[in-house]
LUMKELUM-792930 format. One line per 8 residues: number of its first residue (from 1); their letters; for each residue x, y, z of C-alpha. Coordinates in steps of 0.001 Angstrom, whole numbers, plus 500000, padded with zeros to 6 digits. Layout:
BEGIN
NUM = a = X:Y:Z; ... $
END
This chain:
BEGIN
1 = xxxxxxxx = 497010:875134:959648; 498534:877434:957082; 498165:875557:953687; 500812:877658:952138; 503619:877759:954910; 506614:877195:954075; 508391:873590:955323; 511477:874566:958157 $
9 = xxxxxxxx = 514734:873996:957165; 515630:871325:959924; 514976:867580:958870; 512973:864904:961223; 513064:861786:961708; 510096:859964:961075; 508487:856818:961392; 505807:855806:959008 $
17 = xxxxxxxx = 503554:852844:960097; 501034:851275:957522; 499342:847728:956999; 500288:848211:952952; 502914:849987:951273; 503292:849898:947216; 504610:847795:945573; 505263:845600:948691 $
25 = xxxxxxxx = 501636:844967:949703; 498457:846854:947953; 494897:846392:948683; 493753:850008:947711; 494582:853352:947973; 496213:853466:951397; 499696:851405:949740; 500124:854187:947347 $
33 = xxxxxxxx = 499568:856763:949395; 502126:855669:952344; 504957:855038:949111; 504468:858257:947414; 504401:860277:950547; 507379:858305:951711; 509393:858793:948708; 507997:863006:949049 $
41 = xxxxxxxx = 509666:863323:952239; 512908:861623:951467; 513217:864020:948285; 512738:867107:950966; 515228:865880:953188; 514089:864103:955773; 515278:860792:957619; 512044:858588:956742 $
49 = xxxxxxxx = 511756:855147:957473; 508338:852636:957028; 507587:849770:958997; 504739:847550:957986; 504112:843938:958574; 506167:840685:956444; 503240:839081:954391; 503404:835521:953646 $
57 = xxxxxxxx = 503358:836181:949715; 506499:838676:949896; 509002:837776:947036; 511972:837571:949528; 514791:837793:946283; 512497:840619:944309; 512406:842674:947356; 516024:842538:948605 $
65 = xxxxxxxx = 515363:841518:951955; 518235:841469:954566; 517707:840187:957964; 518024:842927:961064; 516712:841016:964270; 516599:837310:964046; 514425:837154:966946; 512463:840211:969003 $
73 = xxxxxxxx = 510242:839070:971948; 507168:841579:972100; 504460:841329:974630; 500811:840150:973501; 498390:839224:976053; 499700:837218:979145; 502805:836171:976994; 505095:837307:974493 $
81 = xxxxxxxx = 505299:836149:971080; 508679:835506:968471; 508980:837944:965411; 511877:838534:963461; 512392:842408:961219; 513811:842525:958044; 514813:845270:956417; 514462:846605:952702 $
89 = xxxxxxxx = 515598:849239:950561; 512532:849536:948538; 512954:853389:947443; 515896:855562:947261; 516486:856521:950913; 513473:854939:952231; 514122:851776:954311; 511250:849904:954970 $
97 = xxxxxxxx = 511357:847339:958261; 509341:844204:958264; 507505:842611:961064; 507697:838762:960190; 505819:836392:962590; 504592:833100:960179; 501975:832785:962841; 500434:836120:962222 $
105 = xxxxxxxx = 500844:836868:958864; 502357:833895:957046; 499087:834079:954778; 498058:835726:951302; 498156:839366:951415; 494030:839262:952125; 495090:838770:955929; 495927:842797:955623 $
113 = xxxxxxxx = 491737:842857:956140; 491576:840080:958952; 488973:840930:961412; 491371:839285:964518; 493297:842825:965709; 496070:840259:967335; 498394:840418:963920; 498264:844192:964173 $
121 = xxxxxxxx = 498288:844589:967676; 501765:842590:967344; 503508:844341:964118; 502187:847146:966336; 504060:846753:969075; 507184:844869:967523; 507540:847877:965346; 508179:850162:968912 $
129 = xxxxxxxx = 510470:847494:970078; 512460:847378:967213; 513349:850494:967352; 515245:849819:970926; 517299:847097:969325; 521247:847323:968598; 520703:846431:965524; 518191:849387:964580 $
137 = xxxxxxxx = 518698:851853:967317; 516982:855043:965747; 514719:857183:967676; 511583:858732:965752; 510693:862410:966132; 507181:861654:964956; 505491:858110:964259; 502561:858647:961407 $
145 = xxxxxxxx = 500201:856456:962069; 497626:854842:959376; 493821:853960:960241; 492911:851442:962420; 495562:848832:962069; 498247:851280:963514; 495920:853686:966094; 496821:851956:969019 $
153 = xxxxxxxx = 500094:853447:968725; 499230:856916:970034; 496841:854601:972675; 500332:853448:973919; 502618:856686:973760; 500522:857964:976142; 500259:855177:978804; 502562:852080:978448 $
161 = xxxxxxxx = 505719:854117:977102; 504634:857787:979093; 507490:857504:981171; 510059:856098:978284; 513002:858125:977917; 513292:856810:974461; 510239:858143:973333; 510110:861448:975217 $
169 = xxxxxxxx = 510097:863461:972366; 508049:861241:970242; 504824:863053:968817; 501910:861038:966944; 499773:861895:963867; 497100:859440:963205; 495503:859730:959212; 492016:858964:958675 $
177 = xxxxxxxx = 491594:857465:955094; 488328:856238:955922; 486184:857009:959280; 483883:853937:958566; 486950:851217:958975; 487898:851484:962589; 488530:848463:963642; 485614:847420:966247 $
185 = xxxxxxxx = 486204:844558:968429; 485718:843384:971891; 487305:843882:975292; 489391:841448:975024; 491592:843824:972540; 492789:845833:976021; 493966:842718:976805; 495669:842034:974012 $
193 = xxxxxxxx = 497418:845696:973816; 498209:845037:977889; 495990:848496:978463; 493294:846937:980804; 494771:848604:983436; 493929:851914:981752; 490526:851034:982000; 487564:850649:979363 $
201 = xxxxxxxx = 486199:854253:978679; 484317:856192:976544; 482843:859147:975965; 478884:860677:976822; 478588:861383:973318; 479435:858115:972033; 476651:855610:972963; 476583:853680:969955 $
209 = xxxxxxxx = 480218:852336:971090; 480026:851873:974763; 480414:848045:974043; 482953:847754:971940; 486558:848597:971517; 487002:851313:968408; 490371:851384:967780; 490486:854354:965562 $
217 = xxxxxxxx = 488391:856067:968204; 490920:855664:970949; 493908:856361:968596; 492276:859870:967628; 491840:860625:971026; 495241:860344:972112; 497276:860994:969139; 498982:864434:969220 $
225 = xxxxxxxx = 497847:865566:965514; 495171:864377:963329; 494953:864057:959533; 492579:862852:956910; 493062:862931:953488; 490840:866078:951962; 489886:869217:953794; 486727:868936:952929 $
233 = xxxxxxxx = 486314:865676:954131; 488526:866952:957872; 485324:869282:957477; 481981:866686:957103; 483412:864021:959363; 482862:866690:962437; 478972:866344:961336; 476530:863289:961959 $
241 = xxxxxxxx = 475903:862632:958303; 479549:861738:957981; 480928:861209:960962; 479936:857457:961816; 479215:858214:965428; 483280:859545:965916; 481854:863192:965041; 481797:864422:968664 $
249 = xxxxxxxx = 485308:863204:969830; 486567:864731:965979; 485164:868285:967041; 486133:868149:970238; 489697:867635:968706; 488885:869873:965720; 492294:872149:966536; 494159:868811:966182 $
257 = xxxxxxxx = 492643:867857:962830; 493782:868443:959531; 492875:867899:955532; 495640:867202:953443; 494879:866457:949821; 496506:863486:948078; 499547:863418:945760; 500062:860914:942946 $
265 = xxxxxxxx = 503324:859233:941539; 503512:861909:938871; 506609:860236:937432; 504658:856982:937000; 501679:857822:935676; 502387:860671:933006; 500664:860047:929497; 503747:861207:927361 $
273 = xxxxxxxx = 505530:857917:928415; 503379:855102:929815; 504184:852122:928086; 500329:850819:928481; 499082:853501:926206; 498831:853297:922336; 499958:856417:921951; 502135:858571:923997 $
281 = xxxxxxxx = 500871:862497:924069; 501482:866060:926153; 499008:868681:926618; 500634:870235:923782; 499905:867153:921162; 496667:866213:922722; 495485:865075:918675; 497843:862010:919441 $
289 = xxxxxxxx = 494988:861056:922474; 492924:859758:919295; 494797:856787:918866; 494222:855551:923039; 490709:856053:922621; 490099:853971:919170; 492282:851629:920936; 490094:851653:924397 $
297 = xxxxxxxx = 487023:851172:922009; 488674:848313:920877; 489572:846561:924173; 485723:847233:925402; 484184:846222:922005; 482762:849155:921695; 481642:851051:918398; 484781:852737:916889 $
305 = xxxxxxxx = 483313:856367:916489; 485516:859039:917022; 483155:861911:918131; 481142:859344:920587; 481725:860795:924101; 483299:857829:925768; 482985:858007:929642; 485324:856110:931641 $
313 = xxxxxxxx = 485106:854701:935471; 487441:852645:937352; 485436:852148:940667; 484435:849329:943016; 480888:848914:941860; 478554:849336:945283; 476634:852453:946891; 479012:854879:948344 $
321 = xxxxxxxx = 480816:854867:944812; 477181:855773:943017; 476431:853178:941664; 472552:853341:942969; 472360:857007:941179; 474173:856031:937874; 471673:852581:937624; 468438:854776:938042 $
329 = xxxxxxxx = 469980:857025:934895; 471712:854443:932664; 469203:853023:930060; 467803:857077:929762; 471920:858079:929258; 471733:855357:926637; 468650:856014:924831; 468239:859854:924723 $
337 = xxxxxxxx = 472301:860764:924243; 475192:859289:921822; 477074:857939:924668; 479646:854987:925524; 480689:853480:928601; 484000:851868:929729; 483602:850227:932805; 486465:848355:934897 $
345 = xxxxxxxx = 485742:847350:938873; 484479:844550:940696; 481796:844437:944118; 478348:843810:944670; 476988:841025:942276; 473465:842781:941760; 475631:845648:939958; 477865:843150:938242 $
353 = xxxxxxxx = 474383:841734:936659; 473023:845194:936122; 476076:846182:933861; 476422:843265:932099; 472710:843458:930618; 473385:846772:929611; 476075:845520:927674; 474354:843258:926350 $
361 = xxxxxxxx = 471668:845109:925660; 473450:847743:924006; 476114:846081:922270; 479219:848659:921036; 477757:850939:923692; 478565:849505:926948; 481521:847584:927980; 482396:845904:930964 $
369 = xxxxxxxx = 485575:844640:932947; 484262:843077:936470; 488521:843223:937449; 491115:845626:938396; 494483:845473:936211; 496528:848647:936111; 496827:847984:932003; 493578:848650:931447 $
377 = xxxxxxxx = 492846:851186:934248; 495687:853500:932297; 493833:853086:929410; 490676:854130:930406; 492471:857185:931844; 494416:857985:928362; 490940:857102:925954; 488211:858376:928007 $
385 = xxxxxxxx = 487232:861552:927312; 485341:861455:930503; 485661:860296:933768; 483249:859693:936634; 482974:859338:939963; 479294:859476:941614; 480273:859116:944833; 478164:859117:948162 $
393 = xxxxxxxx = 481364:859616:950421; 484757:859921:948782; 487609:861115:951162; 489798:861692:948367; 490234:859191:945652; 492856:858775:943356; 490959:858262:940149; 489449:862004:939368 $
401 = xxxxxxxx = 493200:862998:939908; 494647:860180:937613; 492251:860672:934864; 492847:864667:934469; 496484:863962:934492; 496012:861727:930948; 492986:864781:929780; 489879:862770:931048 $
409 = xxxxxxxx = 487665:865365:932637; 486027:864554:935705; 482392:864177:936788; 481743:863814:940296; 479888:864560:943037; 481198:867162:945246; 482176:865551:948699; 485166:865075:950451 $
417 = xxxxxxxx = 488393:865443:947861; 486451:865135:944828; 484847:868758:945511; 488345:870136:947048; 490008:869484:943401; 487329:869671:941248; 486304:872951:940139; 482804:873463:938317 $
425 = xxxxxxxx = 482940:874650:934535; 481748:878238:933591; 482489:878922:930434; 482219:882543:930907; 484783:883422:932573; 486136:880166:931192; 486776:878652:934629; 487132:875096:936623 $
433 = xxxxxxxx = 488543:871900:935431; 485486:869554:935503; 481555:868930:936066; 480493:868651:939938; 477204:868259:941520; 476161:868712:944756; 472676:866905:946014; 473114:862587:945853 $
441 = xxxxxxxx = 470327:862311:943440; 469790:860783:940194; 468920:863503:938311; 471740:865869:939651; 474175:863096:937976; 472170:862900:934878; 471916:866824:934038; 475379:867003:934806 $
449 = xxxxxxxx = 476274:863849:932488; 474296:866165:929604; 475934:869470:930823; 479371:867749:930060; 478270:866381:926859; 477260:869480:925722; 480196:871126:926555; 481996:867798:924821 $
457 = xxxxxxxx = 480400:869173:921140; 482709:871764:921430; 485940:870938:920304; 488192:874514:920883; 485881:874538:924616; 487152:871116:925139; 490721:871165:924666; 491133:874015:926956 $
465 = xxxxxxxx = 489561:872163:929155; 492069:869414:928848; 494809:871231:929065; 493461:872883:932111; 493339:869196:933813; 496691:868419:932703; 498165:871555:934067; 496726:870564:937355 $
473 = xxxxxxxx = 499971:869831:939720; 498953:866624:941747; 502488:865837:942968; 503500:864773:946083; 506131:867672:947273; 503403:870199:948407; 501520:867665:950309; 504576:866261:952108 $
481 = xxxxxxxx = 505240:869653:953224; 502200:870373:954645; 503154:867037:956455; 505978:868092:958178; 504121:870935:959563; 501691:868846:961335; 504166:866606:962010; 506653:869592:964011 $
489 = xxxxxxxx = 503417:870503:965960; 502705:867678:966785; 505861:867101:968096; 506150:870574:970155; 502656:869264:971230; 503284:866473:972364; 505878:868112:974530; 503807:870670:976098 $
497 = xxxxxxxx = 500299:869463:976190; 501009:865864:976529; 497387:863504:976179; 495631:862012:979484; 496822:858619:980298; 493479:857418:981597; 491072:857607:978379; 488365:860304:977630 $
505 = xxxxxxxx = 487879:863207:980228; 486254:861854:982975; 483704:864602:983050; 482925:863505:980417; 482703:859790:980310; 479039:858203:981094; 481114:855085:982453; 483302:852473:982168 $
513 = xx = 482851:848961:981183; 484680:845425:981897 $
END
């Protein structure tokens, strides 16, 4: 795709479908993602609507909700089940429909993560229906599907509603935010979906699923486009390291799959007003940043020394997020440098240990939040002066791309979006925005840790560094547009080239189980 084209004049219509919007329903990343880029779109022009399921915790009076169907039959299984949409107006020009079924998701918004696929094979399928009904009536020009909870939309575009007139010109783009959630389950799914007739196939190359039903597999074989959320990561999930046994279908479809980086709510998060900071600053008073990190010192009990290097992280605390390489370095990063940490995550319990007896064992050194609370993640971003991210596999993250926006400089490891936006300091010519190494090992993290430090002594060194963070321009507008161009292809795909109804070539296919 041509990253710099420029977005055609004509506005679409398109359907966004999501388990998790923000502020309506976040887990993770994926909520913020689906809001900004729906409130991107809407700025450029374009008819965008979201439709995500009704969870049981919902503020009905916060959220404005107004009733659209009172009752929608949808098929699931051998009968059809009750749901009623509601509608709100949760952005400017971005009406979001809710699938409501009490039976489904009248839970705590934790069900988003069930491991039944019957609630999302329903919102699934209501969210089609709807879009028949008198009350609704608005045909999609593209429906953007997100990971496994929404892939067996392009499934069904190409076999149940083929030969539906209203969805003739209907293309599909299916986003990968990460390969390793696809949503395995049994057979009994097909039945579920009503695609048993289709048959149960799968392709020579992927034995380690013959058994099972991957729902992201069978979505990014029939969708029209495909996108995931970095090009570098579009790049390593074609290869066996990273491609959790979905690397041969992802190659074979490689002409269909595109990286597109990330935006962030640069209206939200944008250090010269946040009200969670103790001082507001630009990259033009940077001095002012002082104040946010005496005051992060303070909320982590740590010891309040100016020209301390104070790193930051805001992580879940297990493996892929490097945790294993950052506890083989820790006590040495402690001893040998003049270093603090400010810590703020929760996951596996042998790291929640680890941490705390570091902070405990260096007290005013270490501090520790095992929690997530947007207060003090802001803070972390506005105090620390840097910011890390160790990851094994990160297919874009949010958090390198937060922190240079207040003037934390990254440290990462370069994979998947972290190496697409960070940029590896030289100081001659004065280039890059940040510290990146390549190799998952220890050491590699620790040099680098000491590279940045050194670099950290430097005060005139460091500010332009700063500054060249904050100039960075995460926003959302050139992202969306490089949405709209997949999404017009896959449109005018769609209509020419339109997916095989019956599964994976059958040259190709080494069976078919029932």
């Amino acid at each position: 795709m041509d990253q710099t084209a420029p977005e055609a004049v004509k506005p679409m219509r398109i359907l966004i479908m999501a388990a998790e919007m923000a502020p309506l329903a976040k887990t993770g990343q994926v909520a913020e993602v689906v809001g900004g880029l729906a409130r991107a779109l809407a700025e450029l022009g374009h008819d965008v609507r979201v439709a995500m399921p009704r969870y049981g915790h919902l503020d009905t009076l916060r959220f404005s909700l107004e009733p659209t169907a009172a009752s929608l039959a949808v098929p699931l299984d051998d009968h059809q089940e009750q749901v009623a949409i509601h509608r709100a107006s949760m952005e400017p020009g971005v009406p979001v429909y809710l699938v409501e079924s009490r039976k489904y998701f009248g839970q705590h918004v934790t069900s988003m993560y069930t491991d039944d696929a019957d609630p999302f094979v329903l919102y699934c399928r209501a969210s089609l229906e709807m879009l028949k009904h008198p009350t609704v009536n608005w045909r999609p020009e593209v429906i953007h599907c997100h990971d496994w909870q929404t892939a067996i939309v392009p499934n069904w575009m190409a076999t149940l509603y083929r030969d539906d007139p209203f969805f003739a010109d209907t293309g599909t783009v299916l986003t990968i935010h990460r390969l390793s959630n696809q949503g395995i389950f049994g057979y009994r799914v097909l039945e579920a979906a009503g695609l048993t007739q289709y048959g149960f196939m799968y392709h020579a190359a992927l034995a380690d699923l013959s058994e099972v039903v991957a729902l992201l597999g069978h979505g990014l074989y029939y969708a029209d486009a495909i996108t995931t959320v970095s090009e570098r990561y579009a790049r390593d999930i074609q290869t066996p390291e990273y491609g959790e046994c979905l690397d041969p279908l992802l190659r074979e479809r490689s002409e269909s799959l595109y990286g597109i980086r990330h935006g962030i709510d640069t209206a939200s998060y944008d250090p010269s007003c946040d009200p969670y900071l103790a001082s507001a600053y630009s990259a033009q008073t940077l001095d002012r940043r002082a104040d946010n990190k005496a005051a992060l010192q303070q909320l982590f009990a740590l010891e309040q020394d100016p020209h301390a290097p104070l790193i930051g992280m805001v992580s879940r605390l297990n493996d892929s997020k490097g945790l294993d390489l950052l506890a083989q370095v820790f006590e040495s990063l402690l001893v040998h440098l003049r270093v603090q940490f400010a810590i703020l995550g929760v996951g596996d319990t042998r790291y929640h240990d680890l941490l705390t007896s570091y902070a405990v064992k260096f007290p005013g050194r270490v501090g520790v939040r095992l929690t997530f609370d947007e207060a003090t993640e802001r803070r972390i971003y506005g105090g620390s002066d840097l910011f890390l991210m160790p990851s094994r596999v990160e297919p874009c993250g949010l958090g390198h791309m937060l922190a240079m926006r207040y003037g934390s400089v990254p440290v990462v490891r370069a994979t998947g979006g972290l190496a697409d936006v960070v940029q590896n300091y030289a100081p001659r010519p004065g280039t890059g925005n940040g510290f990146s190494f390549g190799p998952y090992d220890a050491m590699a993290l620790y040099a680098t840790l000491v590279r940045a430090i050194e670099v950290y002594g430097h005060g005139d060194l460091w500010r332009l560094l700063q500054e060249r963070c904050m100039a960075t321009d995460f926003s959302w507008r050139a992202p969306a547009a490089k949405y709209v161009e997949v999404y017009r292809r896959a449109q005018e795909s769609h209509r020419l080239t339109p997916r095989l109804a019956n599964g994976w070539v059958p040259e190709d296919c080494s069976g078919i189980v029932s």
